[in-house]
Every structure is written in structure tokens, then in C-alpha cells.
C-alpha positions as CSV (number, residue, x, y, z in Angstrom):
1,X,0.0,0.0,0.0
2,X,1.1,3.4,-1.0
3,X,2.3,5.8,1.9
4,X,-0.6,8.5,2.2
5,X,-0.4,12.7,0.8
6,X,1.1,14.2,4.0
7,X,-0.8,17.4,2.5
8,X,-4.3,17.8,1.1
9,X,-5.0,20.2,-2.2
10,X,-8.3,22.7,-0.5
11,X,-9.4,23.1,-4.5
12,X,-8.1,26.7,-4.3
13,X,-5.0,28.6,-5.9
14,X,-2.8,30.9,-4.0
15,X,0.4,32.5,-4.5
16,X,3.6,31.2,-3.4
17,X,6.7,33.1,-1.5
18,X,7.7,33.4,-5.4
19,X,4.7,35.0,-7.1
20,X,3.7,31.5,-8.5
21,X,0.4,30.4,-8.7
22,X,-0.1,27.0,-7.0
23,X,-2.7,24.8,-5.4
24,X,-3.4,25.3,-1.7
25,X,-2.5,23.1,1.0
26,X,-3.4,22.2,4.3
27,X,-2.5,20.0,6.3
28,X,-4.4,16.9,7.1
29,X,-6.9,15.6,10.2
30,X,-7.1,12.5,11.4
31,X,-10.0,11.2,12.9
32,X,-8.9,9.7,15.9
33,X,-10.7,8.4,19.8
34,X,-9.7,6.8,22.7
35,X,-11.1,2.6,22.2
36,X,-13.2,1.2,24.6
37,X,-14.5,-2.2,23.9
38,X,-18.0,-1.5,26.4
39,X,-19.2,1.4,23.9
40,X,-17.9,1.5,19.9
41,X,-20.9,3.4,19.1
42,X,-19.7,6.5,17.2
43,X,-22.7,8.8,18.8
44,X,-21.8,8.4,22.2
45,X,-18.1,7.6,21.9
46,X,-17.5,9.7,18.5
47,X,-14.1,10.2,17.0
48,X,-12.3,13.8,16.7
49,X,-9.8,15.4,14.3
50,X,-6.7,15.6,15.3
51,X,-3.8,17.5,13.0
52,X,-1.2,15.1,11.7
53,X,1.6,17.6,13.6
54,X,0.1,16.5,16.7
55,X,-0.3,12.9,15.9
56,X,2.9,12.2,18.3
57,X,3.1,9.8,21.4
58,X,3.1,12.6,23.9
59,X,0.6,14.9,22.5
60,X,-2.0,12.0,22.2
61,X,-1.3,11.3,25.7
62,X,-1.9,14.6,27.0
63,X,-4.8,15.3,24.9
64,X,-6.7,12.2,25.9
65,X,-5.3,11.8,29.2
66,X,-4.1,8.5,28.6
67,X,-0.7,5.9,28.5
68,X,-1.1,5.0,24.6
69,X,0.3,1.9,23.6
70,X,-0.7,1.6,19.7
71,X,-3.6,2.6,17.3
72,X,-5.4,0.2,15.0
73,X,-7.9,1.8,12.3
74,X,-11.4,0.0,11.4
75,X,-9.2,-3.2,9.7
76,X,-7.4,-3.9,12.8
77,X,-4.6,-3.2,11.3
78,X,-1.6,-2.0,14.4
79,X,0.3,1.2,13.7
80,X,2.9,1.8,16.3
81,X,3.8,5.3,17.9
82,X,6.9,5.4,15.5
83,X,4.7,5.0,12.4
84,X,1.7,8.0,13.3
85,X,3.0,10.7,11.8
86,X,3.7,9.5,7.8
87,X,1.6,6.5,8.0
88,X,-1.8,7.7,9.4
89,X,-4.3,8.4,7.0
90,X,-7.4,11.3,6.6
91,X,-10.9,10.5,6.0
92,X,-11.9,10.8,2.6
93,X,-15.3,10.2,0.7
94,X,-14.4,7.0,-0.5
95,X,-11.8,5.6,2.4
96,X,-13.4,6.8,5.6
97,X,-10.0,6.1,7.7
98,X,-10.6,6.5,11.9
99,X,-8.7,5.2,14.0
100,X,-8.6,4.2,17.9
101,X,-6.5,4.5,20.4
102,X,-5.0,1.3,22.5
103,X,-4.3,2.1,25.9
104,X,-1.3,-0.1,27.7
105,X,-2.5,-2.0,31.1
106,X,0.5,-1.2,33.0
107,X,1.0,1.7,35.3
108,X,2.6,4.8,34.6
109,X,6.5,5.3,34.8
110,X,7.9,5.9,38.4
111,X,8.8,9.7,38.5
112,X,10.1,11.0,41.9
113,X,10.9,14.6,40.5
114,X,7.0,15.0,39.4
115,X,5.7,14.1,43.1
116,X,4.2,17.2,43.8
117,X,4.7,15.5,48.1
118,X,8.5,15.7,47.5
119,X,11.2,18.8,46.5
120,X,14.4,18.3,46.5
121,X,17.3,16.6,44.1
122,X,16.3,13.4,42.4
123,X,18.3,10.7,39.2
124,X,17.5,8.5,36.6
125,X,17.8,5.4,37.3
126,X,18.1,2.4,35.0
127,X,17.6,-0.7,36.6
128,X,17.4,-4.6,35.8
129,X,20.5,-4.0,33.9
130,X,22.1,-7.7,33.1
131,X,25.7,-7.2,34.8
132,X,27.5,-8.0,31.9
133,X,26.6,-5.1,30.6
134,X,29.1,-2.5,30.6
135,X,29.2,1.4,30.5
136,X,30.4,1.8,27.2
137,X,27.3,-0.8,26.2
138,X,25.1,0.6,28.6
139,X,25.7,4.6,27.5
140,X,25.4,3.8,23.7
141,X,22.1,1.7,24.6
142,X,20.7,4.7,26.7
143,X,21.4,7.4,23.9
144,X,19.8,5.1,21.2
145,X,17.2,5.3,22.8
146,X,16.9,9.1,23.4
147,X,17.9,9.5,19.5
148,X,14.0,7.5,19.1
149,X,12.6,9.9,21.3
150,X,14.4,13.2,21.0
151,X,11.7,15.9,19.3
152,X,13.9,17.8,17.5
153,X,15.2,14.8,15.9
154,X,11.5,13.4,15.4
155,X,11.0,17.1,13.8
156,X,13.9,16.8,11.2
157,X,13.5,13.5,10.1
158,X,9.5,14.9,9.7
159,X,10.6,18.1,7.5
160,X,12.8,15.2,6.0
161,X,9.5,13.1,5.0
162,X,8.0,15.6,3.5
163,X,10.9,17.1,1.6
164,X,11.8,13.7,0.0
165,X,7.8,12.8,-0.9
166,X,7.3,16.0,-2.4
167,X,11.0,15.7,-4.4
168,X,9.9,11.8,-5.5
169,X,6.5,13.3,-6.8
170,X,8.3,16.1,-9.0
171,X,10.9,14.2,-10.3
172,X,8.0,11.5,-11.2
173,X,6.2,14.8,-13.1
174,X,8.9,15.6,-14.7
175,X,9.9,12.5,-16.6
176,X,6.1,12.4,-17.5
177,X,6.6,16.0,-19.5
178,X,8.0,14.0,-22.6
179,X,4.9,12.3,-22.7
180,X,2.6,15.0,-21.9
181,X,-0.6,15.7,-24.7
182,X,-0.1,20.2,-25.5
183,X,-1.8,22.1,-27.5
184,X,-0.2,24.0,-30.2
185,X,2.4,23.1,-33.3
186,X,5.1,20.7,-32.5
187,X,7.2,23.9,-31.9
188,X,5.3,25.5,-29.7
189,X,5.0,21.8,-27.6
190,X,8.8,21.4,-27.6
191,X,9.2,25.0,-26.2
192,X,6.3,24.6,-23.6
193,X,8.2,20.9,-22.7
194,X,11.4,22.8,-22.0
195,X,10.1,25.8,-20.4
196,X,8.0,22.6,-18.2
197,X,11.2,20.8,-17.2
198,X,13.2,23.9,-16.9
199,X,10.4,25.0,-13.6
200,X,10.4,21.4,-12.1
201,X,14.6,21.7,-12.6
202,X,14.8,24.9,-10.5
203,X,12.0,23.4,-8.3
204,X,14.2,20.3,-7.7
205,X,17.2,22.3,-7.2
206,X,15.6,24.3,-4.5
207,X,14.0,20.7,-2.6
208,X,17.9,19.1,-3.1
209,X,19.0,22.2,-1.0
210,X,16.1,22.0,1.3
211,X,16.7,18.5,2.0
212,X,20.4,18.7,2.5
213,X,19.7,21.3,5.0
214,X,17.6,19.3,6.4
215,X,19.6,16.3,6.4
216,X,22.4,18.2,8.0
217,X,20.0,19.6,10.9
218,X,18.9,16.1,11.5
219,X,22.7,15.3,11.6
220,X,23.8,17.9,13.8
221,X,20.8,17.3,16.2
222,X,21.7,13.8,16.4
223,X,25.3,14.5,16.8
224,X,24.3,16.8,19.7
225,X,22.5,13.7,21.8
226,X,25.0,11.4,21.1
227,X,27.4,14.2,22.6
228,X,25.4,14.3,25.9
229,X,27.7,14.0,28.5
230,X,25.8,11.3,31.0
231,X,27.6,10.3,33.9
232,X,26.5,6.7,34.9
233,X,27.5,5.1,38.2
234,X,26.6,1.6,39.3
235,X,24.9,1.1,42.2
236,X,27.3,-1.9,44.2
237,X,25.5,-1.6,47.7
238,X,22.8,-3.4,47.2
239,X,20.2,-1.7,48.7
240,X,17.3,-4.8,48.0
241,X,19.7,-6.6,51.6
242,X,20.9,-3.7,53.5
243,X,23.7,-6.0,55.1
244,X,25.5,-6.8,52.2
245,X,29.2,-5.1,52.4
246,X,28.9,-2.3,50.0
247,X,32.9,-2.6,49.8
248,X,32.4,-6.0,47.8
249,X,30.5,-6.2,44.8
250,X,27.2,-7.6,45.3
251,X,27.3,-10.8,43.0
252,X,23.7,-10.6,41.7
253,X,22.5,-11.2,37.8
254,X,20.9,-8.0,37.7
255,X,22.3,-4.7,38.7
256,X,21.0,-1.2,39.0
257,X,23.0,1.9,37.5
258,X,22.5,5.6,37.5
259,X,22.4,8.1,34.7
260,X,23.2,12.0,35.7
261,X,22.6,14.2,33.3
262,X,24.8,17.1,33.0
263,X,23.7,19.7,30.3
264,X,21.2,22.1,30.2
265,X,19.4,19.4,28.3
266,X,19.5,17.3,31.1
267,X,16.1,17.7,32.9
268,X,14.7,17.3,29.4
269,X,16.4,14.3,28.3
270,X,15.8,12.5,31.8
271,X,12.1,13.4,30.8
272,X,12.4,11.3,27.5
273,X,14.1,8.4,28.9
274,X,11.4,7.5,31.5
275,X,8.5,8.8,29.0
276,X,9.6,6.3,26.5
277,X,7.6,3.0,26.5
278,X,9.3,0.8,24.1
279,X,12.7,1.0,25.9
280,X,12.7,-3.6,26.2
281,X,12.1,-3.6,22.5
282,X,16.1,-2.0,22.0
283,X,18.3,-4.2,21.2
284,X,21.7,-4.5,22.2
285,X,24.8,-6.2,21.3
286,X,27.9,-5.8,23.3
287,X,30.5,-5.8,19.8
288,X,33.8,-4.6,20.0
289,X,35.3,-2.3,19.9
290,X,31.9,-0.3,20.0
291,X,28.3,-2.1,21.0
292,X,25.6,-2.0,18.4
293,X,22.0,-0.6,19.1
294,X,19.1,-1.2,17.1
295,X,15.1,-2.1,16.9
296,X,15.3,-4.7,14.0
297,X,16.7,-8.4,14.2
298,X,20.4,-8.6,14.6
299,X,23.1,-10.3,11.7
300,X,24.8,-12.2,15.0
301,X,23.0,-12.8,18.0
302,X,25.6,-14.6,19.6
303,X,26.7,-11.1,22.2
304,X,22.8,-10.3,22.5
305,X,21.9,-9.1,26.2
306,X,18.4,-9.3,27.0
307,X,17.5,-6.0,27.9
308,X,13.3,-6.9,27.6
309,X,13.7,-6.7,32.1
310,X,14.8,-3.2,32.3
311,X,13.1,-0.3,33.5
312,X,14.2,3.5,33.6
313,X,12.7,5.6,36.1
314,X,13.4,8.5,38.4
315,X,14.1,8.4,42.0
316,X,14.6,10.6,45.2
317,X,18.6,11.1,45.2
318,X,20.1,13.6,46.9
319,X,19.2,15.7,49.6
320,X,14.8,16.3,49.9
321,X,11.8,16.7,51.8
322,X,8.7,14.5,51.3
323,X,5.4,14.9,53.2
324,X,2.9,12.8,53.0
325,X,-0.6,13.1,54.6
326,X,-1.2,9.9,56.7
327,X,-5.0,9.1,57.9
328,X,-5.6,9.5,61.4
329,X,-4.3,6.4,63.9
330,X,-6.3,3.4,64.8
331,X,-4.0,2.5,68.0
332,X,-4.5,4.3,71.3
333,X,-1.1,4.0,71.9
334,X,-0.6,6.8,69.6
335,X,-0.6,10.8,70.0
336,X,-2.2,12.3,66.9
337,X,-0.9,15.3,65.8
338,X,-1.6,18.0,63.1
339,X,1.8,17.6,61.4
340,X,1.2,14.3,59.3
341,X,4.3,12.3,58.5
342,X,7.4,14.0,56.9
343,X,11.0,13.6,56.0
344,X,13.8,16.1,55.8
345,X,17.1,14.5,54.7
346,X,19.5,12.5,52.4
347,X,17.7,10.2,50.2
348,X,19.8,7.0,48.2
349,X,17.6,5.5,45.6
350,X,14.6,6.4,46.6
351,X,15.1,5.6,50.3
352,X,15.8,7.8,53.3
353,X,19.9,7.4,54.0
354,X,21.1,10.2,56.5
355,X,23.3,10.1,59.4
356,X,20.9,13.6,60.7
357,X,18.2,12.9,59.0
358,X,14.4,14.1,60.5
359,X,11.1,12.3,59.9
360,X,7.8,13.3,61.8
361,X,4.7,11.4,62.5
362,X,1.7,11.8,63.7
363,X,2.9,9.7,66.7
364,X,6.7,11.4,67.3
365,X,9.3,12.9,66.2
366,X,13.1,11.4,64.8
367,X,16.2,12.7,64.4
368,X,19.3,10.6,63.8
369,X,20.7,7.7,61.3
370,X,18.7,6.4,58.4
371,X,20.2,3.4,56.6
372,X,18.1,2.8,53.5
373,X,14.8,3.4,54.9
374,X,15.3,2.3,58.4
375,X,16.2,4.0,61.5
376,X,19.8,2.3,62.0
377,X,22.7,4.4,64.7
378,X,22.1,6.6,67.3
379,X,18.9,8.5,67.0
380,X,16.5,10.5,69.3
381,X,12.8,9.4,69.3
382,X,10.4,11.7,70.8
383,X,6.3,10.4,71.0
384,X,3.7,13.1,71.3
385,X,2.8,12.1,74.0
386,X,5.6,12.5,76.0
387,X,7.9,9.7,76.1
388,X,11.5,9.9,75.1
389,X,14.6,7.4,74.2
390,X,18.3,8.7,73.1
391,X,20.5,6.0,71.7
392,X,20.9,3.1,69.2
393,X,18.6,1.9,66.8
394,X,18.5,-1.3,64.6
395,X,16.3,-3.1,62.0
396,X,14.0,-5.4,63.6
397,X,14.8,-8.8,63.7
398,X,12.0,-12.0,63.3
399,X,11.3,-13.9,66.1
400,X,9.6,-17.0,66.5
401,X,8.4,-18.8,69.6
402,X,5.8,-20.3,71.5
403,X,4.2,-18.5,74.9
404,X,2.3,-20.1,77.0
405,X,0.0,-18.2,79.5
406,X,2.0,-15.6,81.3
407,X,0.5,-14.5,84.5
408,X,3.6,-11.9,85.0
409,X,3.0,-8.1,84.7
410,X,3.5,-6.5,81.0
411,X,6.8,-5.0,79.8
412,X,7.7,-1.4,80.8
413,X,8.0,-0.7,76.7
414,X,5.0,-1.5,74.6
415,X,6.1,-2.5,70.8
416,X,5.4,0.9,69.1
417,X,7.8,1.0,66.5
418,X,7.4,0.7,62.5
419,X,11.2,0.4,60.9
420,X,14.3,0.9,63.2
421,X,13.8,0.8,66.9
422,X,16.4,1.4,69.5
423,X,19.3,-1.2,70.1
424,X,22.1,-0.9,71.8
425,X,22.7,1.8,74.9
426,X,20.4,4.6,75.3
427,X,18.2,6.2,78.0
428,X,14.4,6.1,78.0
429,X,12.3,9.3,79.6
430,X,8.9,8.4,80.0
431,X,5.9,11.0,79.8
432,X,4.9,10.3,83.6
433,X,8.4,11.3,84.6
434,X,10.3,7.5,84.8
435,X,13.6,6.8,83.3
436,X,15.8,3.8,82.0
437,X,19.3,3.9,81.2
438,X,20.6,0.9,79.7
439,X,20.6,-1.8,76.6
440,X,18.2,-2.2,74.5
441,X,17.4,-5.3,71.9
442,X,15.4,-4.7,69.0
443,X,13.0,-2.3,70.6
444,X,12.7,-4.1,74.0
445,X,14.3,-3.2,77.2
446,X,17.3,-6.3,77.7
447,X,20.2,-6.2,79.0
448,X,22.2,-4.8,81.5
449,X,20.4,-1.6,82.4
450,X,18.4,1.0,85.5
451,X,15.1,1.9,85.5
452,X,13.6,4.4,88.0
453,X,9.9,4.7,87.9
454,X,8.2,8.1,88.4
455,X,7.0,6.7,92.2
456,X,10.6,6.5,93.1
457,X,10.9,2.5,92.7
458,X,14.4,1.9,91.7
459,X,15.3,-1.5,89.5
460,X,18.5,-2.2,88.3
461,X,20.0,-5.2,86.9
462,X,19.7,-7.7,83.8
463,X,16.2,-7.0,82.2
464,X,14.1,-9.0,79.8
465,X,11.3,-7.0,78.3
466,X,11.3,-4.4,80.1
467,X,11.1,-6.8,83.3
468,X,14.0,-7.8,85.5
469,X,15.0,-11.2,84.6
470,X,18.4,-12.7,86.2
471,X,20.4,-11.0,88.9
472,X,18.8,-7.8,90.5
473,X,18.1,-5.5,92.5
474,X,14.8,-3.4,93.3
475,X,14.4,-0.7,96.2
476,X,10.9,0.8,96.7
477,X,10.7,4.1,98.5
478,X,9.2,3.4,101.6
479,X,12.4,0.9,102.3
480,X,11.1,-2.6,101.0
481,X,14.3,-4.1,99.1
482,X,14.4,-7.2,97.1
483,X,18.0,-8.6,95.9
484,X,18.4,-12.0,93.8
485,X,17.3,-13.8,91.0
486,X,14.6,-12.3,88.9
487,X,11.9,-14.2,86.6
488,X,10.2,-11.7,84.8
489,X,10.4,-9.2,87.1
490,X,9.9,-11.3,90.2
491,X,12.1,-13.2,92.6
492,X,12.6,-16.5,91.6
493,X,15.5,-18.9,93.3
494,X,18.2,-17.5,95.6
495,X,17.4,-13.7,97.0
496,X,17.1,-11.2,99.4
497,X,14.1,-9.6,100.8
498,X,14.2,-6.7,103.6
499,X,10.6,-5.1,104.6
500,X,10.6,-1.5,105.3
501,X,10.4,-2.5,109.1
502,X,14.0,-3.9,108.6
503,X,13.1,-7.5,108.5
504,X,15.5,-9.8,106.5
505,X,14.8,-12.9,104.5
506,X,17.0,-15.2,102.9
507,X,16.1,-17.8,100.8
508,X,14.5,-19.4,98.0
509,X,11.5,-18.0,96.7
510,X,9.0,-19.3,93.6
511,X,7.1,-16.4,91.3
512,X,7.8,-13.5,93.8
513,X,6.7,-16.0,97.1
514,X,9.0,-17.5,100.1
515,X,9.0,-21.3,98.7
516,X,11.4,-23.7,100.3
517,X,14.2,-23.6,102.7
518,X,14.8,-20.0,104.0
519,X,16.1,-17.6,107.1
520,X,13.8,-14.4,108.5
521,X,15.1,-12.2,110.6
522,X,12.6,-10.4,112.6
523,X,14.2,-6.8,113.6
524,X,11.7,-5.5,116.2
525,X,11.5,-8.9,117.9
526,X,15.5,-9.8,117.8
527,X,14.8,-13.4,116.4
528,X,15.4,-15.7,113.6
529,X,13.5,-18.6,112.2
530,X,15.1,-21.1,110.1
531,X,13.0,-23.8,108.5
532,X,11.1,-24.7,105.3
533,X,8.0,-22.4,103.6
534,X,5.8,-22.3,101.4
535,X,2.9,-19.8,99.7
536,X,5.1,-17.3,101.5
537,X,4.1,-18.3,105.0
538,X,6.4,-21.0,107.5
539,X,5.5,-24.5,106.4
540,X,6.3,-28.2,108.3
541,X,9.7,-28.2,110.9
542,X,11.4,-25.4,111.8
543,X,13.9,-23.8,114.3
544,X,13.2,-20.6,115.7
545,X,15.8,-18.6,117.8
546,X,14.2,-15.7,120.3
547,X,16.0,-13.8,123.5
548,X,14.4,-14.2,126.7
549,X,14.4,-10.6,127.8
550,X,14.2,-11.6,131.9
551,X,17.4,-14.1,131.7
552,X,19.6,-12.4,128.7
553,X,19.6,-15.4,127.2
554,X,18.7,-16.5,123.6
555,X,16.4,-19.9,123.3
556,X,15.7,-22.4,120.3
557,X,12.4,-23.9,119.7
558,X,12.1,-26.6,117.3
559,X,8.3,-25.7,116.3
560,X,6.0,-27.8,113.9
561,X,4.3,-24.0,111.8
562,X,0.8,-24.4,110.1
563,X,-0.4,-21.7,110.8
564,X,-0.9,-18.0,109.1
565,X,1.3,-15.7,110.1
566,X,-0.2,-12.4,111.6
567,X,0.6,-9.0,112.0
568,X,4.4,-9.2,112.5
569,X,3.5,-12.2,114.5
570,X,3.1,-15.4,114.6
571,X,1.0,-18.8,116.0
572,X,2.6,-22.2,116.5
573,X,0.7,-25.1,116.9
């Protein structure tokens, strides 16, 4: 099929830049609509002209509001965004051409610097990239691409079109003049052939200059992208495992890379790459000495990299602010505030990396080390409603276990963290006015550490979730001390209790309660009972040891005890 008129005759004559009397032309419209397969009736759903100019990619998008993928007029037949613009064809009386748009499935490119949430710097990055890929491959790859895309290049090889169709068509009218039925004496014909192919001459003359200008425009443009200075840098610290050693190459298949670039052209050409749809259908073959680029099937496949997997896109990199609005919080552990969640800081491909970065919540505020994303170094966390910790953070880390019933009192730390949560030393000040100073493991209080509540009860020791758990120590304010081992927060095995009336016992004790053998010392009463208990009371044989005030002298009973001790007292049997 022949390519269509890129111009249509309006049946009118008008007067060239020359004083020549020629038909008019204007340029064509295509009738053109956006498919959809649930209504193809042409009342409701009816098509529109549209100016073969703006028959390009992006235009069509903005002016139907849609990601096109291809069009296909009433035969089904597929025309590609590369082939609109000479290939597309107006309706005419006898060939009523319309065509529909095809809209692609997937989602639009990713395109951190158009966020209207975020301000700050941002790069292109190319990702998927097979890592035998190389810059030299990788660079002539990416500026293929942008050659494809580039208007002003799109624009020359257009003026180019036209120039060459309208060249083909006068040097096809002019080898017809020998053949051509005039009027007049043979003479007179031979001097109206010559005078004939003496116009088209200086009419083709005039297009061969046009077109090499053109030619050289398109050269110079192209020259000028191919020129761009791009500076790519491959990502090697694989941020998809934040604990791989970004000194050693992460040995993965795929690898990400990033493009920076540096002219004035720059913002525009990043633009084009992650516009451009079709970049999986580039081909390339890493040849030496240079790679070869190119859409069609290649002479020797055998240094083919499958580049169908990568994706170019633009990401937060650099130093930025994004705010995002949040909906209010569903857990009451959490202080709403009118500030919704933002971040102030270093970004690394597209995550939050900062040794002082800031992010706000509508639960807290935090200030310290980001490590891709996560809260990871020393950091200050500060909840709206008044609780405070200063020190180390970490990633959290999976656990898996099976509790039974617990009858012991909760944790001093409820789990109230969402990435990063403080490891390592630090200090805790609650809202009611408590402390703790110690270790912390993945956003639980363990470890060595002190915790002084805002009553004035003092613990301090090994803790397990927030509880003391192993040796300890715990003084209350009105004098009661405990000293020992702890099991989640109570005495449990070998300790040491003294009331706040100075009485002593040493022993063994089961879930916070005197159980088994044991020693009190009863201050106010200057005696000692040694023997077994149980429930926290005396239980079966036992010695007690008293003074006899009278005689000066101390006594030992060996006593049978079953019954319940009173008010610092007690009842034998």
C-alpha cells in the first residue's frame, strides 16, 4: 500500500513566497478516539480530528489523558507510535480512515521529581540491567534510545519526509513531460516541454537544497545527543539486603546503575528516557570495539543481552523533603498530631539514608541515622505524648516462639515502632516522669540496664522485656528491698528480701513467694527462724531462735508451723 499525501489540495489557488500560482495546502486531520471495547458506538463515543503535527506519542497522551500503547484503524490493522505521523491516513469520501487508540494495562513510569509530596534533588535510574553489561554498552544503549525519542530529531526526520515525498513526486512529473498531450504546433510543444522541465529543474534544485539542509539539521541534532555528557554510576551496595558489604560487589544477575545528566538538556532528556515506553524492545549487542544498538533483528545474536527486564525511572537522590498526609491512627497507643508524616534529609535510591536525618509522625518525632529506609545508629525518638529514648537503633529482627499463658505483669515498653527501633545503649524518659538507662534489643528493654519509675521505685540489673530477669536489685521508697534472682520481674531462686520495718529474709522463693528452705530475721523482735516455707508463709519443721528478755539469754524452739502468720507475729501449733 502506497504511503498516504502528508498534505491535502483545499481546490483553491494561491500565490507562493515566489509569485507563483499553485494549489493550496493544508494540512491533514485524522480522525482519531480513545477505544473502549464497552461502547464503539460512534454517537456516544465519537471520533475527533486531530492535525497530523500533533499525531505524536506525547501529544495523544496529554490530549486524551491517557498511557497509549498503539492505534489500530477499522481493519485492525496495528500502527505503532513510531509510524503516526507519515503513516496515518485522513478521511476521505471514499476511504473513511478512523482510528482508535489502544491504551497499555501497566501503570505509569515511576517519577520522583513530578511528586508534587517531595522537593528536593532526584536521578534516573536504570535498573534490571544484566551485569555483563558495561558502561560503554550501557551509555550507547541509553542514547539510542533518546535519539528514538528526541523531538527535535522526530521534527527533522519529519521536515525530511516531506521534503523527500514531495521531491519523489516532482521528479515522477517531470519524466512524464516527454509524454505530456499540449496544445499548439510541434514547436510550440517542444518549447512549452522545456520551459515545463526547466520550472520542475529549479524546483528540484531548491527541494535538493532543502533537504540537505535538512539532512544536515537532522545530523547535527543527532550529533548533539550522542554528545550528551551522561555520567553513569553503578549502584554496588545493594540496597534490596541492606547488610551486604557495600565494599564488595554484590554478585547478583541484575544490577542497578544511575544516569546523571549534566547539560542544560539534562532535565529534558531525563524526561524522554522514563517517557519512552518501548525501551525492552532496544536491542543490544555488546561488539567490539563499539556495541551496536538497534530495533530490528540482529546479523549475530551470539553477544545479545536481554534488555526486555529493564526499566528506567526516576528516583529521590540527593538531599529532599517529602510529606505525606497519613489518615488519622487506629492504635491508642498513639498521640495524633496536626503535622502528618514527613522527611527532611538524604535520600539513596529512593530511600531515606542520612546520618541527621528528620522524619515526623503523627505519633513522634526522629532525628538521627537512616540506613536505606530504616532508623539504624544513634537517634533521638520523641512520641507526642511524651515519652522519650536517646541512643541506638537497629532493623527489627523475626522472632519465633511459642508463649504459653504468662501470669507476670507487661513490659515497661510496649512495641510501638514501624522500621528501626532502639538497640544498643540509650536512655528512656517516660511521659509520667520514669527513666531507664541501659541496653536495648530490638526495641525491647534487655540487658544490662536502671530503671527508676516516676514513684521512686528503683530497679537495676539484667532485664528481659522491660522486666528484670536474672540478677537484680529493686528498692521501693518506703524501704522494701528485694535482691536476687529475677523471673520476669519477680524473685525467683536465691534472694534477698528486707521489709521497710528492717526484717531480713534469705532464701529461695518461687514467682515472687517464700518457697522452700529459708532464714527471717525479725528486727523489732530480735529473732530468727530457720525452717522450710511455702505460699510465702512457714511451712512443716522449723527452728526458731528468740532472747528471753528476763534471763539475757537467747532460746531455740524446734516448732511444727501451720499456721498463718499475723501482723508481724506469729501462732505455732
Amino acid at each position: 500500500m502506497a504511503p498516504p499525501p502528508l498534505m491535502q489540495k483545499t481546490g483553491r489557488k494561491v500565490l507562493d513566497r515566489n509569485g507563483r500560482v499553485v494549489d493550496e495546502m493544508k494540512e491533514d486531520s485524522i480522525f482519531v478516539r480513545l477505544h473502549d471495547p464497552n461502547n464503539m458506538d460512534r454517537a456516544t463515543n465519537p471520533y475527533q480530528p486531530i492535525l497530523r503535527s500533533n499525531f505524536r506519542l506525547k501529544t495523544i497522551n496529554r490530549l486524551f489523558q491517557c498511557h497509549a500503547h498503539y492505534i489500530k484503524d477499522q481493519f485492525e490493522n496495528v500502527l505503532w507510535p513510531k509510524q503516526w505521523l507519515l503513516e496515518v491516513r485522513p478521511a476521505q469520501p471514499g476511504a473513511p480512515w478512523c482510528y482508535d487508540i489502544v491504551a497499555k494495562n501497566e501503570p505509569e513510569p515511576v517519577d520522583d521529581a513530578l511528586d508534587p509530596r517531595y522537593e528536593g534533588e532526584t536521578v534516573v535510574k536504570i535498573a534490571n540491567v544484566p551485569k555483563e553489561v558495561q558502561e560503554k554498552d550501557l551509555r550507547a544503549w541509553l542514547i539510542a534510545g533518546l535519539v528514538q525519542e528526541y523531538e527535535p530529531i522526530l521534527d527533522a526526520k519529519f521536515d525530511i519526509a516531506v521534503l523527500t515525498k514531495k521531491l519523489d513526486l516532482l521528479k515522477q512529473r517531470r519524466d512524464e513531460v516527454p509524454m505530456m498531450i499540449l496544445d499548439g504546433k510541434p514547436n510550440e510543444q517542444t518549447e512549452t516541454r522545456q520551459k515545463l522541465a526547466a520550472a520542475m529543474a529549479t524546483q528540484i534544485t531548491a527541494l535538493d537544497d532543502q533537504l540537505a539542509k535538512a539532512t544536515k539539521k537532522l545530523g547535527r541534532r543527532t550529533r548533539l545527543v550522542e554528545s550528551e555528557p551522561i555520567e553513569l554510576s553503578f549502584l554496588k551496595d545493594g540496597t534490596e539486603h541492606r547488610f551486604v558489604d557495600t565494599d564488595v560487589e554484590n554478585d547478583k544477575e541484575k544490577l542497578n546503575w544511575f544516569a546523571d545528566f549534566k547539560s542544560l538538556r539534562g532535565p529534558e532528556l531525563a524526561l524522554l528516557a522514563i517517557e519512552k515506553p518501548d525501551w525492552g524492545s532496544l536491542r543490544l549487542s555488546t561488539t567490539r570495539p563499539d556495541p551496536t544498538v538497534t530495533m530490528d533483528e540482529l546479523d549475530d545474536p551470539t553477544h545479545e543481552v536481554n534488555m526486555r527486564m529493564v526499566r528506567v525511572t526516576r528516583v529521590k537522590h540527593g538531599v529532599g523533603d517529602l510529606f505525606v498526609s497519613a489518615a488519622l491512627p487506629t492504635d491508642d497507643d498513639f498521640h495524633f498530631s496536626s503535622i502528618d508524616a514527613m522527611y527532611s534529609g538524604h535520600w539513596v535510591n529512593g530511600l531515606k539514608h542520612d546520618q541527621h536525618g528528620i522524619e515526623y509522625t503523627n505519633y513522634g518525632v526522629y532525628s538521627g541515622a537512616f540506613v536505606y529506609n530504616v532508623r539504624d545508629g544513634h537517634g533521638q525518638l520523641v512520641y507526642g505524648k511524651g515519652d522519650k529514648y536517646v541512643g541506638n537503633f537497629d532493623v527489627p529482627r523475626s522472632r519465633y516462639s511459642f508463649h504459653s499463658h504468662d501470669p507476670y505483669p507487661k513490659s515497661l515498653l510496649p512495641a510501638q515502632f514501624q522500621d528501626g527501633v532502639p538497640h544498643g545503649q540509650g536512655t528512656w524518659q517516660f511521659a509520667d516522669g520514669a527513666t531507664y538507662e541501659g541496653m536495648m534489643v530490638d526495641g525491647r528493654i534487655c540487658g544490662q540496664g536502671r530503671y527508676v519509675s516516676s514513684t521512686g521505685v528503683v530497679e537495676e540489673g539484667e532485664f528481659l522485656d522491660g522486666q528484670l530477669h536474672g540478677e537484680g536489685f529493686r528498692e521501693e521508697p518506703n524501704g522494701h528491698v528485694e535482691e536476687g534472682m529475677f523471673v520476669h520481674g519477680v524473685l525467683d531462686g536465691f534472694g534477698t528480701q528486707r521489709t521497710k520495718h528492717q526484717d531480713v529474709y534469705e532464701g529461695s522463693f518461687e514467682s515472687g513467694v517464700k518457697t522452700g528452705r529459708g532464714v527471717l530475721r525479725l528486727h523489732e523482735r530480735d529473732a530468727t527462724l530457720r525452717g522450710f516455707w511455702a505460699d510465702d508463709l512457714p511451712s512443716g519443721r522449723g527452728d526458731l531462735i528468740y532472747s528471753v528478755p528476763e534471763s539475757h539469754r537467747r532460746v531455740t524452739a524446734r516448732v511444727r508451723w501451720h499456721a498463718i502468720v499475723m501482723h508481724r507475729g506469729w501462732r505455732s501449733a
